[in-house]
TIVO-2410 file (N, C-alpha, C; in nm, 3 decimals):
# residues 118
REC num residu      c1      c2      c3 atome chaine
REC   1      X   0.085  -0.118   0.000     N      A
REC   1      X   0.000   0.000   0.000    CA      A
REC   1      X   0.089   0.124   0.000     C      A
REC   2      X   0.059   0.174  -0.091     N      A
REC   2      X   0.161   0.324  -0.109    CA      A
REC   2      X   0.145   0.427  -0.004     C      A
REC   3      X   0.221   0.510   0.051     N      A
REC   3      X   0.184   0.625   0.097    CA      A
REC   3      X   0.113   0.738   0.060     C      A
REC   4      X   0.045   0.741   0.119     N      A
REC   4      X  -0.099   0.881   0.050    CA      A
REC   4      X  -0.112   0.988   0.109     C      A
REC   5      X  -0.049   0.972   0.260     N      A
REC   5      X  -0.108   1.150   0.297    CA      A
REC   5      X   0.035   1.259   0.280     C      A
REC   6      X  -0.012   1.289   0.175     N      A
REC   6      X   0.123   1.402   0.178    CA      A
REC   6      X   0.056   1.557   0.215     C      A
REC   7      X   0.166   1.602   0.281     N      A
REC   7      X   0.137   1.760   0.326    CA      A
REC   7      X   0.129   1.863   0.230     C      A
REC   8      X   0.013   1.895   0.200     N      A
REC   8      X  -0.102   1.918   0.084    CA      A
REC   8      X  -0.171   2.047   0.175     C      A
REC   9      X  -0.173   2.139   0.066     N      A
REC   9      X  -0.320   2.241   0.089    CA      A
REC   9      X  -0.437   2.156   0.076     C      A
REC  10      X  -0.528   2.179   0.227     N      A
REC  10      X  -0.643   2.106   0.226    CA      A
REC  10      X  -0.656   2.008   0.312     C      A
REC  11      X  -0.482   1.964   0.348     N      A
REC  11      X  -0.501   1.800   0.430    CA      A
REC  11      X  -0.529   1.854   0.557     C      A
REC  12      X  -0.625   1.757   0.629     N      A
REC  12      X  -0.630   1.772   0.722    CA      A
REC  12      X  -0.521   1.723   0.865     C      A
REC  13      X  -0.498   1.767   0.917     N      A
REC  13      X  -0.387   1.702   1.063    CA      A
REC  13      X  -0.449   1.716   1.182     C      A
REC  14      X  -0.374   1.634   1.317     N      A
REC  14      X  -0.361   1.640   1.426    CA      A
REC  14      X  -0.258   1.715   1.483     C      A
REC  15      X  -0.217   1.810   1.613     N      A
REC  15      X  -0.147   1.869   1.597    CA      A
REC  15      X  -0.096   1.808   1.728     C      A
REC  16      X   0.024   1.747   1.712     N      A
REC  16      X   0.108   1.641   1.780    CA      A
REC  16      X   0.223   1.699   1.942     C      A
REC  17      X   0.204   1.849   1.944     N      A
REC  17      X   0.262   1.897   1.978    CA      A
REC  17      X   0.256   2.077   2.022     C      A
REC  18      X   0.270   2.154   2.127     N      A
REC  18      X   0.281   2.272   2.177    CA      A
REC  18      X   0.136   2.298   2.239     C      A
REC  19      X   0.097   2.448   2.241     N      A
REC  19      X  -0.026   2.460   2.282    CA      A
REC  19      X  -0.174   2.420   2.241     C      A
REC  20      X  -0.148   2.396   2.136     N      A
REC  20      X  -0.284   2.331   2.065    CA      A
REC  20      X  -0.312   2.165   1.999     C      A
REC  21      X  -0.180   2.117   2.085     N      A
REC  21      X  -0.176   1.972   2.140    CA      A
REC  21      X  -0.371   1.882   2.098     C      A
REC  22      X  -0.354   1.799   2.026     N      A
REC  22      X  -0.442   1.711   2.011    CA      A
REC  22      X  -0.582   1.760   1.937     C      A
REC  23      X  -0.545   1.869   1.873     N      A
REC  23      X  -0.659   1.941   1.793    CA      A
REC  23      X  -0.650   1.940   1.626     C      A
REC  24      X  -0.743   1.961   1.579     N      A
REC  24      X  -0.766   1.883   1.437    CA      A
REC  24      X  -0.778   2.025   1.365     C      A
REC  25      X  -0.608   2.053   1.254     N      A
REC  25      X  -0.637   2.189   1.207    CA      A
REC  25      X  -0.614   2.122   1.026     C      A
REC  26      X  -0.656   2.253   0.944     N      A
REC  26      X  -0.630   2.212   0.863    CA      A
REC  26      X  -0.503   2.300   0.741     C      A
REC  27      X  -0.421   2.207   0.676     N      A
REC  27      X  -0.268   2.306   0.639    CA      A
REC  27      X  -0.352   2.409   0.502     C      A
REC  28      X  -0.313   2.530   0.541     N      A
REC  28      X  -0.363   2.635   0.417    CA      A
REC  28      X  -0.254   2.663   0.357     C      A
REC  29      X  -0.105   2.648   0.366     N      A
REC  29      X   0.028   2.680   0.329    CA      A
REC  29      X   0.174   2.634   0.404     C      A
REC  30      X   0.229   2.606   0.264     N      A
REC  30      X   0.324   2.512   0.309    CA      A
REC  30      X   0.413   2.604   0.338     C      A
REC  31      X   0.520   2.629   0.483     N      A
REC  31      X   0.645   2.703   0.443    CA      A
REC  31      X   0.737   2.628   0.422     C      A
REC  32      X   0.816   2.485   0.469     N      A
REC  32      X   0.909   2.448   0.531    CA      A
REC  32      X   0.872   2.321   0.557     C      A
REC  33      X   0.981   2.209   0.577     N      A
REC  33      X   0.971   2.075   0.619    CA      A
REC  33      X   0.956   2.058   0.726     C      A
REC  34      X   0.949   2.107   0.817     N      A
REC  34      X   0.931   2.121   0.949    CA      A
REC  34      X   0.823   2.089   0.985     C      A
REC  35      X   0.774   2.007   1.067     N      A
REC  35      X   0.558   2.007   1.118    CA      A
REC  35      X   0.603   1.920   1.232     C      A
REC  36      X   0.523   1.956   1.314     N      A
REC  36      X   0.437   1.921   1.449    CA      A
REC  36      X   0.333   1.822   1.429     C      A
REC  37      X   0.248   1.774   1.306     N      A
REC  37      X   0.142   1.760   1.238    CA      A
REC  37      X   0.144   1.588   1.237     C      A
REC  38      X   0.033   1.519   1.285     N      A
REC  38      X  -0.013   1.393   1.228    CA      A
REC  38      X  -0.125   1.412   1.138     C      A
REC  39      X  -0.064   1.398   1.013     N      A
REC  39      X  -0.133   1.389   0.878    CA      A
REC  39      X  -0.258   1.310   0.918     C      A
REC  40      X  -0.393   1.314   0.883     N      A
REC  40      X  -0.505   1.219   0.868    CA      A
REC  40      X  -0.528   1.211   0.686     C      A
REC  41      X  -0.659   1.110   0.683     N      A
REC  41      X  -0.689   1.088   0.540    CA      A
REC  41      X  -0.787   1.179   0.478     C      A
REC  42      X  -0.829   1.272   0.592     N      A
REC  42      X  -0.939   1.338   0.543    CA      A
REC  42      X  -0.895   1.436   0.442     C      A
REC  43      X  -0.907   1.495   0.358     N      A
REC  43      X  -0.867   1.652   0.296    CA      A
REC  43      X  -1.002   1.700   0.224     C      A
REC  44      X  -0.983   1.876   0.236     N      A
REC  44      X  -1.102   1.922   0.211    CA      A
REC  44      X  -1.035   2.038   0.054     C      A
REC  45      X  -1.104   2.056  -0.061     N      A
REC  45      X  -1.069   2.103  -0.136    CA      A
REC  45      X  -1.118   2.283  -0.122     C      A
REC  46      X  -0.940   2.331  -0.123     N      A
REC  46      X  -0.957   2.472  -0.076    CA      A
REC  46      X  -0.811   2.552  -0.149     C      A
REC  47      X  -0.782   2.637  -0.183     N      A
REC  47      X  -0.691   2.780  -0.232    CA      A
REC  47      X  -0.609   2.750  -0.130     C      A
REC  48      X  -0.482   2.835  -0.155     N      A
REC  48      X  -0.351   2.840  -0.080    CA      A
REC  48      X  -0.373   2.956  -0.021     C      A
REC  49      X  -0.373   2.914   0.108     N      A
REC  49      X  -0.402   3.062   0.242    CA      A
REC  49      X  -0.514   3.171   0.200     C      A
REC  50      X  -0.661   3.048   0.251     N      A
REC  50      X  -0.734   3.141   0.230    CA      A
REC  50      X  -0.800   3.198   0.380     C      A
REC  51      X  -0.886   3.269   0.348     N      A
REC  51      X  -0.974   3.320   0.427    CA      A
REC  51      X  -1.034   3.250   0.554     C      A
REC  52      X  -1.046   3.328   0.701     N      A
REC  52      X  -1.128   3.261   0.790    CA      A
REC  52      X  -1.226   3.198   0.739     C      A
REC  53      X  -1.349   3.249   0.682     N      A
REC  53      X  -1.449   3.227   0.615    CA      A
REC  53      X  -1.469   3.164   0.557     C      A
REC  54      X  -1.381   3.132   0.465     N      A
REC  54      X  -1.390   3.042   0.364    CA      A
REC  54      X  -1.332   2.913   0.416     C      A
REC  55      X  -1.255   2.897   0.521     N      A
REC  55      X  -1.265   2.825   0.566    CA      A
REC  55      X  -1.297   2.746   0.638     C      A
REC  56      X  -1.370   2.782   0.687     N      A
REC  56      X  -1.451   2.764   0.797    CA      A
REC  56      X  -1.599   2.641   0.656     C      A
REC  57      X  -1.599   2.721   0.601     N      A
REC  57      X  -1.758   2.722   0.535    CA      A
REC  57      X  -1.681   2.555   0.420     C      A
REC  58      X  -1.572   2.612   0.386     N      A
REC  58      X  -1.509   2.456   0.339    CA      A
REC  58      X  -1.500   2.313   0.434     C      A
REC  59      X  -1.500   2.395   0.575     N      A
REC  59      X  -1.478   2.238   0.655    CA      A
REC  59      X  -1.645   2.202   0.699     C      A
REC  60      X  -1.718   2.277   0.684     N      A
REC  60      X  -1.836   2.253   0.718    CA      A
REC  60      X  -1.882   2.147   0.604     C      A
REC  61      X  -1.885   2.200   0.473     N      A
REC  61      X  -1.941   2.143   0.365    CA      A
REC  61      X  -1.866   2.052   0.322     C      A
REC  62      X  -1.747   2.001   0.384     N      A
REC  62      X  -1.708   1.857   0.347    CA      A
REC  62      X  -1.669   1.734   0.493     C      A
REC  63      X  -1.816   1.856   0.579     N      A
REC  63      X  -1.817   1.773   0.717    CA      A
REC  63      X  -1.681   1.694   0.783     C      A
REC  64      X  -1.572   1.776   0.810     N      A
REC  64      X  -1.470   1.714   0.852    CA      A
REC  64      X  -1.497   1.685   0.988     C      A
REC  65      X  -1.548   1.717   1.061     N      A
REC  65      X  -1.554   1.702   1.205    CA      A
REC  65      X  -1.611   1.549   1.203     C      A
REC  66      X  -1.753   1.572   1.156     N      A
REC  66      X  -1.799   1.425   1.131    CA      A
REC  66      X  -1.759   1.281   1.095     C      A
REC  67      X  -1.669   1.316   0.979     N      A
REC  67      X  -1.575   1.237   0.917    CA      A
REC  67      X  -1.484   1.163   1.008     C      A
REC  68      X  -1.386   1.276   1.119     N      A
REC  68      X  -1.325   1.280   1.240    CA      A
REC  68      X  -1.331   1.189   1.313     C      A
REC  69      X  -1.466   1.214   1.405     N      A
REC  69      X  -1.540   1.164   1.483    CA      A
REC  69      X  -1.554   0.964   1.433     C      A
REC  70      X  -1.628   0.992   1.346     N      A
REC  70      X  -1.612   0.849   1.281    CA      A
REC  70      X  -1.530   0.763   1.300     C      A
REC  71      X  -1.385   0.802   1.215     N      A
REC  71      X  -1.291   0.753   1.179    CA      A
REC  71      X  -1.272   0.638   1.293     C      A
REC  72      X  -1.186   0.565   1.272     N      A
REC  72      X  -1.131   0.500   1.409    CA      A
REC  72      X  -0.972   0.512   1.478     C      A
REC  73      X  -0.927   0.636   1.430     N      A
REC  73      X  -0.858   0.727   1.479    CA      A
REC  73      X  -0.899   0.821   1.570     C      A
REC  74      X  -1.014   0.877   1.521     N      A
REC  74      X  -1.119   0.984   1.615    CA      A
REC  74      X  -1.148   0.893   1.715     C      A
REC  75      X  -1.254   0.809   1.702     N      A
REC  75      X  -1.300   0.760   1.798    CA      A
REC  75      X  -1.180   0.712   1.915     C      A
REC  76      X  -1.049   0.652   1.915     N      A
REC  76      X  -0.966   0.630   1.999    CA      A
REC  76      X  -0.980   0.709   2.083     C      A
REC  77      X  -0.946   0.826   1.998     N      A
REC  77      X  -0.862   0.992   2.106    CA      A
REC  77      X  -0.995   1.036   2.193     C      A
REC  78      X  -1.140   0.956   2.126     N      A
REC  78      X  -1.268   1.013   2.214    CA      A
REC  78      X  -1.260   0.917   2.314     C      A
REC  79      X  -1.260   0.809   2.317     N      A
REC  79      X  -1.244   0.696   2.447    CA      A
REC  79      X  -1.134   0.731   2.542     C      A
REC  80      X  -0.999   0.791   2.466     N      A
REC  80      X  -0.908   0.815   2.570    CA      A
REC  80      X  -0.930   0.942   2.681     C      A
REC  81      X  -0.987   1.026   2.621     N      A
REC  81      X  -1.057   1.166   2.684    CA      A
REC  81      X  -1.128   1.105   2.779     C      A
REC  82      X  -1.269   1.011   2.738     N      A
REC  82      X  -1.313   0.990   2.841    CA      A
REC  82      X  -1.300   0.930   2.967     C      A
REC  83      X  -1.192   0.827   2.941     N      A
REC  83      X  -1.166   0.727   3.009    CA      A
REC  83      X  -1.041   0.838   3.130     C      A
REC  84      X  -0.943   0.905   3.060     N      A
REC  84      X  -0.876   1.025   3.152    CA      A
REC  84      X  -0.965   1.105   3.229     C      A
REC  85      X  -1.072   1.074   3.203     N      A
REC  85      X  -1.168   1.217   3.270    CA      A
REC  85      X  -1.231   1.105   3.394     C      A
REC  86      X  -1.220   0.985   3.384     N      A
REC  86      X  -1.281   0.900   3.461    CA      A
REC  86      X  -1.255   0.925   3.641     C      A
REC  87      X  -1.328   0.938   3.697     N      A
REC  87      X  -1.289   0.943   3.833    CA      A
REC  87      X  -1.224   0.806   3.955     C      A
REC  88      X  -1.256   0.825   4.076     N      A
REC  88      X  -1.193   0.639   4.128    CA      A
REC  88      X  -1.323   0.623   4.159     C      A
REC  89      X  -1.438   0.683   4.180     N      A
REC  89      X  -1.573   0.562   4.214    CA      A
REC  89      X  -1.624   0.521   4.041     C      A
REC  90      X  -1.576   0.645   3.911     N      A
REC  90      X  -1.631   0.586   3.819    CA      A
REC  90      X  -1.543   0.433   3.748     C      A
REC  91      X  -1.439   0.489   3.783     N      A
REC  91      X  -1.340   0.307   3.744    CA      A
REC  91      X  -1.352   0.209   3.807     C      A
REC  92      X  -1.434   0.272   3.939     N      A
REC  92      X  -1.447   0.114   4.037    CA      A
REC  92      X  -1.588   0.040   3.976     C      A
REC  93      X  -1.698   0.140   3.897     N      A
REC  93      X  -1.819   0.111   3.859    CA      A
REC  93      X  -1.794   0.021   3.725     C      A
REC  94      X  -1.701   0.067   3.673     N      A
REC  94      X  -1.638   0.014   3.542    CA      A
REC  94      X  -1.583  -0.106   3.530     C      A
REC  95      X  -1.527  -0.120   3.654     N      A
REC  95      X  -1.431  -0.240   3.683    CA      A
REC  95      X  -1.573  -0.389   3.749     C      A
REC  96      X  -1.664  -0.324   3.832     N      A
REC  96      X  -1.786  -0.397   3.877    CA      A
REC  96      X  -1.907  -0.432   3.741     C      A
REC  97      X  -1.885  -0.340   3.647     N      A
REC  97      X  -1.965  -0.362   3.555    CA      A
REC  97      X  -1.852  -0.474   3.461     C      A
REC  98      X  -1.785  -0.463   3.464     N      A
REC  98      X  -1.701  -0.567   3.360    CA      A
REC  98      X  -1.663  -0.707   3.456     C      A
REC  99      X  -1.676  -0.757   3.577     N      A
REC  99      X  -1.707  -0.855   3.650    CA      A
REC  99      X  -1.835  -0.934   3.614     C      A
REC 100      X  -1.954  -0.833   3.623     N      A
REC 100      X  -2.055  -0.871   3.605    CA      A
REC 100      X  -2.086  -0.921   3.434     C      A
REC 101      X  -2.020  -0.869   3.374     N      A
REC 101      X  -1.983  -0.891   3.225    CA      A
REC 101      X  -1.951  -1.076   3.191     C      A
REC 102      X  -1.850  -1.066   3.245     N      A
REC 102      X  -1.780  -1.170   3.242    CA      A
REC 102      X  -1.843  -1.291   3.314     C      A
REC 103      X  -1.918  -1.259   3.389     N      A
REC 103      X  -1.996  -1.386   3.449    CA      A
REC 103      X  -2.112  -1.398   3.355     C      A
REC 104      X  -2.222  -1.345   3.311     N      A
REC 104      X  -2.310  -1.354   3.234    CA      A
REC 104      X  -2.229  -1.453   3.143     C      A
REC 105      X  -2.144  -1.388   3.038     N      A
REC 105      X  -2.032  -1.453   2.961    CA      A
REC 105      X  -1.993  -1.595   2.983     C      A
REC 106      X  -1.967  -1.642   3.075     N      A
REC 106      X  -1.915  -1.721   3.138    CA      A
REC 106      X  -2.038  -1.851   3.197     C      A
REC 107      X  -2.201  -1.738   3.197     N      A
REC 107      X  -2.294  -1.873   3.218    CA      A
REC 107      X  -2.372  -1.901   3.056     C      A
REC 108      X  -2.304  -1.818   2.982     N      A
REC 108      X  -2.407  -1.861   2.855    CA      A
REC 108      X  -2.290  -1.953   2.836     C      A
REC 109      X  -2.143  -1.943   2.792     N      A
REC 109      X  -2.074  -2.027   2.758    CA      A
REC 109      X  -2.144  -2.179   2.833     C      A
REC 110      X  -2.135  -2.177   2.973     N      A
REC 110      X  -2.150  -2.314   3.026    CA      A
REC 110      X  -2.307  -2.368   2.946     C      A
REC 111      X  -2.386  -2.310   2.934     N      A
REC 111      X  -2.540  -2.334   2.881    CA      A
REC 111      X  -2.498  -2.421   2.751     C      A
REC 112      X  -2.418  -2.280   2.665     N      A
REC 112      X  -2.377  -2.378   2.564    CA      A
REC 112      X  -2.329  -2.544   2.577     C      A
REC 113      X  -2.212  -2.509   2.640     N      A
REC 113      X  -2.149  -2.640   2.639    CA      A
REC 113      X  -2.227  -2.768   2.720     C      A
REC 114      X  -2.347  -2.725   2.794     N      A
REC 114      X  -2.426  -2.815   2.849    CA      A
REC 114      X  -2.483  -2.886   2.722     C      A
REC 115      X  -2.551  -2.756   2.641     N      A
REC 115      X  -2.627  -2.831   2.553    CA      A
REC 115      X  -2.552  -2.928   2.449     C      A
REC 116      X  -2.461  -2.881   2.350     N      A
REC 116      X  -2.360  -2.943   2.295    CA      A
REC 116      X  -2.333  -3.063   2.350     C      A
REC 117      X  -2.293  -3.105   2.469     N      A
REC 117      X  -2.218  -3.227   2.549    CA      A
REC 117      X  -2.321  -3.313   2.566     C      A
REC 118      X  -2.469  -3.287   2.618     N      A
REC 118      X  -2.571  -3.377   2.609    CA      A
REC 118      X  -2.668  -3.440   2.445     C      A
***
């Protein structure tokens, strides 16, 4: 599989690094080899350094956020947020709900294998 995301007017990134750490911008102009930037697959078709406005109204109409969100890149970085935001009675609820998981689990398996074996 070839490499595809090249740093492109339009591509969209993650920004890997400094104050705006883990936010989804998109490149309007290239200066330099230099980037902070985890390339994604998304890209939105747009001019070299344009306008707030226009950009704005370009990421809307090729729903990047949505796209984002989706992805299963997005979705990671949304589980990891939440799961960091988790408190100690909500991990202990988490940890009691996945006990209880595993036993349910654990009596359908035996059901099965009752029935199967007889």
């Amino acid at each position: 599989m070839p490499f595809k995301r090249y740093v492109e007017v339009g591509r969209v990134a993650l920004v890997n690094y400094g104050n705006e750490y883990g936010k989804l911008v998109v490149i309007v102009d290239v200066i330099d080899q230099n980037r902070r930037l985890s390339l994604t697959d998304i890209t939105i078709d747009i001019k070299r350094a344009p306008k707030k406005k226009t950009l704005i109204a370009a990421m809307e109409a090729g729903d990047v956020k949505n796209k984002w969100e989706n992805s299963s890149w997005g979705r990671k970085l949304i589980v990891q947020k939440r799961r960091a935001a988790l408190n100690d009675f909500d991990r202990f609820k988490l940890m009691l709900a996945k006990i209880k998981r595993g036993g349910l689990i654990r009596q359908e398996l035996a059901k099965l294998k009752k029935q199967n074996g007889s």
